[in-house]
C-alpha positions in Angstrom: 1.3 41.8 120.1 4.6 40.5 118.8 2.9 37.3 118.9 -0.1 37.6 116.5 2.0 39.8 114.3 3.7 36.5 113.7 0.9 34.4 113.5 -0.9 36.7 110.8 1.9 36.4 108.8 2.1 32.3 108.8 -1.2 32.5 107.5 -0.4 34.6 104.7 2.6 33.0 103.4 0.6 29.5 103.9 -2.6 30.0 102.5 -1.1 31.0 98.4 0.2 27.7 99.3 -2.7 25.7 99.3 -4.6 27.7 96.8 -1.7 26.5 94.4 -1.6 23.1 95.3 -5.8 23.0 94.7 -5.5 24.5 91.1 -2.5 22.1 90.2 -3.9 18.9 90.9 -7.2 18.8 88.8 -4.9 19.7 85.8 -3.0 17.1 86.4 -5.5 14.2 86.9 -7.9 16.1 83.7 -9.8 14.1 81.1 -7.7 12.5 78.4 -7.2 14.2 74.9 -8.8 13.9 71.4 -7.1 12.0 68.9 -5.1 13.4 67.0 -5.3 14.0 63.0 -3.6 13.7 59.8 -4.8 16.3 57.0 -5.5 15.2 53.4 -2.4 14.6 51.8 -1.4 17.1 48.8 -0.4 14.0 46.1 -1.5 13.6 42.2 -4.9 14.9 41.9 -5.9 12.1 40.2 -6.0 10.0 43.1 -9.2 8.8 44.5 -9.4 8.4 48.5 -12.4 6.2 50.5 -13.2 8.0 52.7 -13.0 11.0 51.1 -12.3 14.1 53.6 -10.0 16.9 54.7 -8.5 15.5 57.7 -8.3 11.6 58.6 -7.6 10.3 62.5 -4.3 8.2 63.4 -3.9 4.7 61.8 -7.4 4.9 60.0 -7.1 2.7 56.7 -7.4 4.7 53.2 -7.9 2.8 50.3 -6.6 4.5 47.2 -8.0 4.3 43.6 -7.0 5.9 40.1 -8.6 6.4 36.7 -9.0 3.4 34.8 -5.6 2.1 32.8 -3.7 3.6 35.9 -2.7 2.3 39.2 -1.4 3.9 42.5 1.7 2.3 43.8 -0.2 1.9 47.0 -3.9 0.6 47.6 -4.3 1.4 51.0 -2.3 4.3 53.5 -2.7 5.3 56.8 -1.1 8.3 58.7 0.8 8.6 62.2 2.4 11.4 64.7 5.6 11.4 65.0 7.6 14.0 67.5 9.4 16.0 64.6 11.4 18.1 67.7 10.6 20.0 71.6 10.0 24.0 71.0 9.6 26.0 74.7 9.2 22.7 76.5 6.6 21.4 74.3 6.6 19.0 71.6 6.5 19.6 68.0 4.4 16.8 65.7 4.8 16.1 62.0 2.0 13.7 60.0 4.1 10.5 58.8 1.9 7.9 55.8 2.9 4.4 55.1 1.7 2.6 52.3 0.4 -1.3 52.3 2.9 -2.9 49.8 2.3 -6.2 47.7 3.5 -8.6 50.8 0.8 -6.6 53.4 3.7 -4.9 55.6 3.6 -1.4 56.0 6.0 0.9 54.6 6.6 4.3 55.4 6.1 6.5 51.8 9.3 9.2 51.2 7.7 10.7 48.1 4.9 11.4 46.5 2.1 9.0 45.7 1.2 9.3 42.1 -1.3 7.6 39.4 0.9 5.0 37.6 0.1 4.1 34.1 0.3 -0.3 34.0 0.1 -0.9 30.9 2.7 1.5 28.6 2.4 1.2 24.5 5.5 1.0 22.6 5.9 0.6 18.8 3.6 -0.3 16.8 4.0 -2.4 13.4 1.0 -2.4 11.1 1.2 -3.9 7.4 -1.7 -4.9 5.1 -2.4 -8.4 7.0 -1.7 -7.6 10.5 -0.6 -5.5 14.3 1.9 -5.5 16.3 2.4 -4.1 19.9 5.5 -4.1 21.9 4.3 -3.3 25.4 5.6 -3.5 28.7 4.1 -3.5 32.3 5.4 -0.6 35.0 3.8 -2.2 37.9 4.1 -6.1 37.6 1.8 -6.6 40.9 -1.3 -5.1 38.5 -0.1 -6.4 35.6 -1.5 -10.1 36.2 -3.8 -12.0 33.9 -3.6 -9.4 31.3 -5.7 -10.3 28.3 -5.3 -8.5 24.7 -8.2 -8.3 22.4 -8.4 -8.0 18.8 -11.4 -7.3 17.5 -13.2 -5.4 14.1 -13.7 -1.6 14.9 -16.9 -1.6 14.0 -19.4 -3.6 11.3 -18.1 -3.3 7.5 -19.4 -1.8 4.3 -21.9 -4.4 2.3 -19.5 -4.0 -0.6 -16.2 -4.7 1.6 -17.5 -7.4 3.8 -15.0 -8.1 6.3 -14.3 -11.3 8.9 -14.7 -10.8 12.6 -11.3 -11.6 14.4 -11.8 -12.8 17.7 -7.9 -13.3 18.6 -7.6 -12.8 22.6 -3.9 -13.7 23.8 -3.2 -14.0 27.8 -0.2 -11.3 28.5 3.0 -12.3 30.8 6.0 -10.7 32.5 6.9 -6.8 32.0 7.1 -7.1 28.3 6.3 -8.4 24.9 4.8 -8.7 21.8 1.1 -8.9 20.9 0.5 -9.9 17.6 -3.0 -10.1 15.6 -2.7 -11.6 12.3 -5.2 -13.1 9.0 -6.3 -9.4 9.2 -8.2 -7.0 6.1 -6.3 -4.3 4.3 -8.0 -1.0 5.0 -9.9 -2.3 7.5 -10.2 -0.2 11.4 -9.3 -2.8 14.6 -9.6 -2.0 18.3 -6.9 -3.5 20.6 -8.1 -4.1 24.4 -6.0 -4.7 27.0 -7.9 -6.0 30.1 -7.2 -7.1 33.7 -10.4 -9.3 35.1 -13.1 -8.5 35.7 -13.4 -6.2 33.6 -10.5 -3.3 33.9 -9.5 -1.8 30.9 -5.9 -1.1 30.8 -5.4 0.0 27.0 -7.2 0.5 24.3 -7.2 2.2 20.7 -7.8 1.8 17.3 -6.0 1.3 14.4 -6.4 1.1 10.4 -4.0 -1.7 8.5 -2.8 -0.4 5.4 -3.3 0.0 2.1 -3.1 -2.5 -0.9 -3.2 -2.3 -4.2 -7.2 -3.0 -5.4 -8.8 -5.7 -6.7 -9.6 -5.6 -11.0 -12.8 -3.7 -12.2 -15.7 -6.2 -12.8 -17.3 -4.5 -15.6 -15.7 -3.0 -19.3 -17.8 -2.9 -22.1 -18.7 0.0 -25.3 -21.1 1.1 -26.4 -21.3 0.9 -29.8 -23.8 4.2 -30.6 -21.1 6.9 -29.2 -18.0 4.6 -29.3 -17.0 5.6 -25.1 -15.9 3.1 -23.0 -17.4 2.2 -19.6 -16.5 0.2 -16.8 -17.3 -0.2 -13.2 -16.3 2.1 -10.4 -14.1 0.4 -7.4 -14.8 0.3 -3.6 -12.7 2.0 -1.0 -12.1 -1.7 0.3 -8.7 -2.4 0.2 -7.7 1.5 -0.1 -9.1 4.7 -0.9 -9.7 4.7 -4.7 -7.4 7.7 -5.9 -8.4 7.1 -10.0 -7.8 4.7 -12.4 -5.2 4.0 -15.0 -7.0 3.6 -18.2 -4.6 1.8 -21.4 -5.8 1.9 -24.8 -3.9 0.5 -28.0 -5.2 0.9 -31.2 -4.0 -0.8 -34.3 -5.0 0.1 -37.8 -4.4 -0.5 -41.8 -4.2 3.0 -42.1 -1.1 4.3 -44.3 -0.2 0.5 -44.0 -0.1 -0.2 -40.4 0.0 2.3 -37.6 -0.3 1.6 -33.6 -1.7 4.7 -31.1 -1.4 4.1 -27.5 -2.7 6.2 -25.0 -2.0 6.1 -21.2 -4.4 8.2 -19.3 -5.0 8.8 -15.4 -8.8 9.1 -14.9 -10.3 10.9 -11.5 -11.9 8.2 -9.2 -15.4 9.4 -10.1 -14.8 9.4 -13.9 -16.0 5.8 -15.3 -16.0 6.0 -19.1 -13.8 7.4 -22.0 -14.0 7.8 -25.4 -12.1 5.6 -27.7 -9.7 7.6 -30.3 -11.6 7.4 -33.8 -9.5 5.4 -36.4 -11.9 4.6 -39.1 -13.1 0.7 -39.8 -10.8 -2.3 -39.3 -9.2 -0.7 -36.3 -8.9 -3.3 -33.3 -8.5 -2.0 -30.2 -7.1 -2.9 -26.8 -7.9 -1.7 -23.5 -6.8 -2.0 -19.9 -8.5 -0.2 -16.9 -6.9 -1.0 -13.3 -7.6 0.7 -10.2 -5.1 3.2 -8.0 -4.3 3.6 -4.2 -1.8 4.7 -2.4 -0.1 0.9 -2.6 -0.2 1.3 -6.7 -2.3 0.2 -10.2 -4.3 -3.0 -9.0 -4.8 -6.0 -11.7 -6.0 -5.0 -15.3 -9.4 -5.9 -16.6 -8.6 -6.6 -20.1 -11.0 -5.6 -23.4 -10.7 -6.2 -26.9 -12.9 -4.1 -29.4 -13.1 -3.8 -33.1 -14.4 -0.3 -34.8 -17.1 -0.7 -37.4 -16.6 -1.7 -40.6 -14.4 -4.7 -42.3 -13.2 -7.1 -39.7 -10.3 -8.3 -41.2 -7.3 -5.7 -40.4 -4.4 -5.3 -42.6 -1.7 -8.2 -42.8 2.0 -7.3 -41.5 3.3 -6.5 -44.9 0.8 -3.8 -45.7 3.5 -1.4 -44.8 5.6 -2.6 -48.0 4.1 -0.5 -50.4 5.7 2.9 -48.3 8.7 1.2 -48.3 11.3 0.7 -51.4 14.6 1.1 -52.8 15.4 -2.1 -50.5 19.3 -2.1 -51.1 21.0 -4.9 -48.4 24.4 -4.6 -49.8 24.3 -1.3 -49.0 22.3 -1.4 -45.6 19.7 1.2 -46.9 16.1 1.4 -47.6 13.8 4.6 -49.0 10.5 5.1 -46.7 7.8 7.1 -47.8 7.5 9.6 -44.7 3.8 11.6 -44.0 3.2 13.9 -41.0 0.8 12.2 -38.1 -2.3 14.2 -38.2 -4.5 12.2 -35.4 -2.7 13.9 -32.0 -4.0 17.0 -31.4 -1.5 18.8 -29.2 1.3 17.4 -29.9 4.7 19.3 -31.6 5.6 18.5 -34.8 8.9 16.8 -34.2 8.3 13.2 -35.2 11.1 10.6 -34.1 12.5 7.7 -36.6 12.7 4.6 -34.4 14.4 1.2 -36.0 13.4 -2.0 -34.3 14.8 -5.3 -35.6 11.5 -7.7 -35.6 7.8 -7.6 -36.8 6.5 -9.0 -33.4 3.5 -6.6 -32.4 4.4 -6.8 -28.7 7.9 -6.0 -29.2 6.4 -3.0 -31.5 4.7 -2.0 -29.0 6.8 -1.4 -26.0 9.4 0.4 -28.6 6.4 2.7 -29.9 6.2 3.3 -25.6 9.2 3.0 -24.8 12.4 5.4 -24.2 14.7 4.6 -27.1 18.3 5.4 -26.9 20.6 5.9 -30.1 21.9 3.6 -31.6 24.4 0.9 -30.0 26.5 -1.6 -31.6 27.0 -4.0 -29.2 23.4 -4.0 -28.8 22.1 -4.0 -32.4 18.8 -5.7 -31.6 17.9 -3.2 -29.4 15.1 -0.6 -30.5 16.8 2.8 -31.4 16.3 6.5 -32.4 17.8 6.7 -35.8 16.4 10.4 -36.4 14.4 13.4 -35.4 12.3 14.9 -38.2 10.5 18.3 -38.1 7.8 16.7 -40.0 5.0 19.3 -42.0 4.4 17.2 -45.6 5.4 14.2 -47.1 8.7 12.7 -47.3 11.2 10.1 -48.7 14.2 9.5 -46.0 16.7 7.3 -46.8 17.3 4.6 -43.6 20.0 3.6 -42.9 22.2 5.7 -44.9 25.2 6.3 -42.1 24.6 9.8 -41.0 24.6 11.3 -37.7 22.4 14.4 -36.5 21.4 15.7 -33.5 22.7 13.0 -31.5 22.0 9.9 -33.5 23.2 7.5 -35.9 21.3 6.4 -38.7 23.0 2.9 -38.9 23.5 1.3 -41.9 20.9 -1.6 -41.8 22.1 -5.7 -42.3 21.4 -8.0 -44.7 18.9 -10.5 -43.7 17.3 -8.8 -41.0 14.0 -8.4 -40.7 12.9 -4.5 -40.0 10.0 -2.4 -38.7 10.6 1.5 -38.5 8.3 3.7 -36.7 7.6 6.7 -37.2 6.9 8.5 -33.5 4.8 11.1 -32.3 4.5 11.6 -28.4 2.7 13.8 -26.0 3.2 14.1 -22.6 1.4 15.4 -19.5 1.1 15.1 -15.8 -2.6 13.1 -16.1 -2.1 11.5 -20.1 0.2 10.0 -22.3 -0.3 9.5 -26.0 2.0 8.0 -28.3 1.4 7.5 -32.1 3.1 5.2 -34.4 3.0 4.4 -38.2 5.2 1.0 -39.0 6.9 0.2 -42.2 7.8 -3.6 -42.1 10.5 -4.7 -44.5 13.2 -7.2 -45.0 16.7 -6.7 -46.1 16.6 -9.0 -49.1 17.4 -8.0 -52.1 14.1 -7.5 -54.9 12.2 -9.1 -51.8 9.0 -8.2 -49.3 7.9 -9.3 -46.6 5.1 -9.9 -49.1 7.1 -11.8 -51.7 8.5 -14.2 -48.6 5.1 -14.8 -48.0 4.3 -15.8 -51.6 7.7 -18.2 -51.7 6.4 -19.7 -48.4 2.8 -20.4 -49.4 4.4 -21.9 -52.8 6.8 -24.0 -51.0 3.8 -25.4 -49.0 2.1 -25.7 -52.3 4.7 -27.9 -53.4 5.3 -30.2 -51.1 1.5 -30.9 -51.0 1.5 -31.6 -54.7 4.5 -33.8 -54.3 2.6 -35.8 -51.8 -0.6 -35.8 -53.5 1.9 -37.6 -56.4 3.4 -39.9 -54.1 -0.1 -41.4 -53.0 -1.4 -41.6 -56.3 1.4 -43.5 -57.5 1.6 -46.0 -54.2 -2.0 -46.6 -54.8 -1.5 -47.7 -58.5 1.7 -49.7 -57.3 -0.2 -51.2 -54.8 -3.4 -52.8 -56.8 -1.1 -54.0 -59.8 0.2 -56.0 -56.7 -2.6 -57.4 -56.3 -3.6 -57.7 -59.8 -0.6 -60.1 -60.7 -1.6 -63.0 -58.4 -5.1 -63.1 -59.7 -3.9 -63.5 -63.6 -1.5 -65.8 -62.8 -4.2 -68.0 -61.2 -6.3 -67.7 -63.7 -3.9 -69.0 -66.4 -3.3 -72.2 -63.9 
């Protein structure tokens, strides 16, 4: 009995055994396992992966790919296992990439893999004739065989026919300077930058600036309403902001007077009318376009009102002007109020110029006079201010000071004009009126009596001349006379 006891437990304890040992070794000897995988990785979204999909197996090749003008700073990736540490005897796996690098080895990638811009802009510096880019290249490996482009934006106007450019400059190193030159003012340009085939790196637009325009083609009057007209401008070479419209009259009125008249028109307005002077008043005219850059060049008019076309001499001013006293610096000048600008206060200004040249007249009628300076006697100046309302002799010259300015005694042998100044201002017009009195400071004389010593002088000399041939001709043929007698009596 002891004896089976014994061998029923032997069995027991043996047969756990080899139930254990038959559930072991299948395990052991199993099928092998699935490859393992790497899931997408989490980098700019930008980034373009072939294949595309969630998870990707062990060493499988990923080519990467960005928007166009960027670059990732690796084409291709793969991913590996790598045992990261061993947690309750088993082991713990983290997903490793490596990036293909410009030499082909593989190199494992510590941060993130983002879309690189290639090409990167800098400054730009644009004038009327010509671009300029400084640029520079962030990944030199994508950066080769770079090609910029310079090309019209788009066809131009009829009116503001512009040149093609077809300037295309190879690009090398990191940085540099692209230049486009022979260019239109005003005038829209694309800038390419390509890598072949046919990547586009860069690109934009850009407008040149402004200049100043060209001259109106067109001024003429017309005679049956007296307006002036000339010919509106194209946006070519800048956006027409208005013109600048000149007009200087001169006239025999009250022996001589000048008006000028400075206006700033709209862009749309191409006509004015001309300020009515009565006949024998010649008139002056200069119309120039405006940009940004400034006036442009002046198309220049000359136009005489109806009536006599001979204007007043220089001198007609004489006859408001007497008293002429050069030994005391002083001459009496018949003074009216000027009636023909509407707006304008009655404060007329004395002005003393020291010649009887109508330019120089003109820019001092214009001009901003200072008072009087004596180491600058030649110099246009403000001898008084007049609250003009009727007619009135001032004596010029006389010494006195008012308000600022010194009536200056006048020289002796100098030749004079005064004008007699009435100015308006605004922000869109200027108009200044003159009346001249021309004189010279010589005693009993005119301008007019000069005139008549001058023409006798001429008158004179011709006479003497005319003598001085008669009399050579006369000398001459009794010459000739003397010979014949004398061989007659042989």
């Amino acid at each position: 009995m002891a004896l089976q006891l014994l061998a029923l437990s032997f069995f027991l304890v043996l047969v756990p055994l080899l139930g254990t040992q038959e559930d072991t070794g299948p395990k052991t000897q199993g099928a092998p396992r699935e490859p393992e995988t790497c899931r997408k990785p989490s980098w700019d979204p930008r980034l373009r992966l072939a294949p595309e999909q969630e998870e990707y197996k062990e060493n499988k090749e990923v080519t990467l790919s960005c928007p166009e003008g960027f670059e990732p700073s690796f084409t291709h990736i793969k991913c590996s296992r790598e045992v990261q540490s061993i947690s309750t005897a088993k082991p713990v796996y983290r997903e490793v990439w490596k990036g293909k690098g410009s030499g082909g080895a593989w190199t494992r990638i510590r941060s993130m893999v983002q879309c690189v811009e290639v090409f990167v802009p800098g400054t730009w510096e644009v004038s009327t004739t010509s671009i300029k880019l400084n640029w520079t290249c962030s990944l030199p490996d994508a950066c080769q065989r770079m090609q910029a482009t310079c090309r019209l934006a788009g066809p131009s106007s009829p009116s503001c026919e512009a040149e093609e450019v077809t300037a295309q400059v190879m690009l090398h190193g990191q940085n540099g300077t692209f230049t486009c030159d022979h260019l239109q003012p005003f005038t829209d340009y694309s800038v390419t930058i390509t890598v072949p085939p046919s990547t586009i790196l860069f690109k934009w637009v850009i407008r040149t600036k402004e200049t100043v325009p060209e001259k109106p083609e067109r001024l003429w009057l017309d005679a049956s309403t007296g307006t002036l007209q000339w010919q509106a401008l194209p946006s070519c070479k800048g956006e027409i902001l208005g013109f600048q419209l000149n007009v200087t009259a001169w006239g025999p009125q009250d022996g001589g007077f000048l008006q000028v008249e400075r206006l700033r028109l709209s862009s749309s307005v191409t006509e004015h009318p001309l300020p009515a002077h009565g006949p024998g008043t010649r008139y002056t005219v200069a119309v120039r376009g405006l940009t940004a850059a400034g006036a442009g060049a002046a198309l220049l008019g000359t136009f005489q009102s109806n009536g006599s076309d001979t204007a007043a001499p220089p001198d007609a001013s004489s006859r408001l002007v007497r008293d002429i006293s050069p030994s005391q610096g002083t001459a009496v000048l018949r003074l009216r109020p000027i009636p023909w600008v509407p707006g304008a206060a009655s404060e007329h200004q004395l002005l003393v110029a020291a010649t009887h040249n109508s330019t120089a007249l003109e820019d001092a009628c214009t001009g901003e006079p200072q008072p009087f300076n004596a180491s600058h006697p030649p110099d246009a100046y403000v001898a008084a201010v007049l609250n003009l309302s009727a007619q009135t002799d001032f004596v010029l010259g006389d010494g006195t000071r008012e308000h600022g300015f010194h009536n200056a005694p006048l020289r002796p042998g100098w030749d004079y004009t005064a004008l007699l100044r009435l100015e308006r201002r605004s922000q869109q017009e200027e108009t200044f009126a003159c009346v001249c009195y021309s004189f010279s400071m010589v005693a009993g004389q005119s301008p007019g009596s000069w005139t008549g010593i001058v023409i006798g002088v001429v008158v004179l000399i011709l006479l003497l001349l005319l003598c001085a041939g008669i009399v050579w001709f006369v000398v001459s043929r009794r010459r000739k006379d003397v010979p014949i007698k004398a061989k007659d009596n042989n």
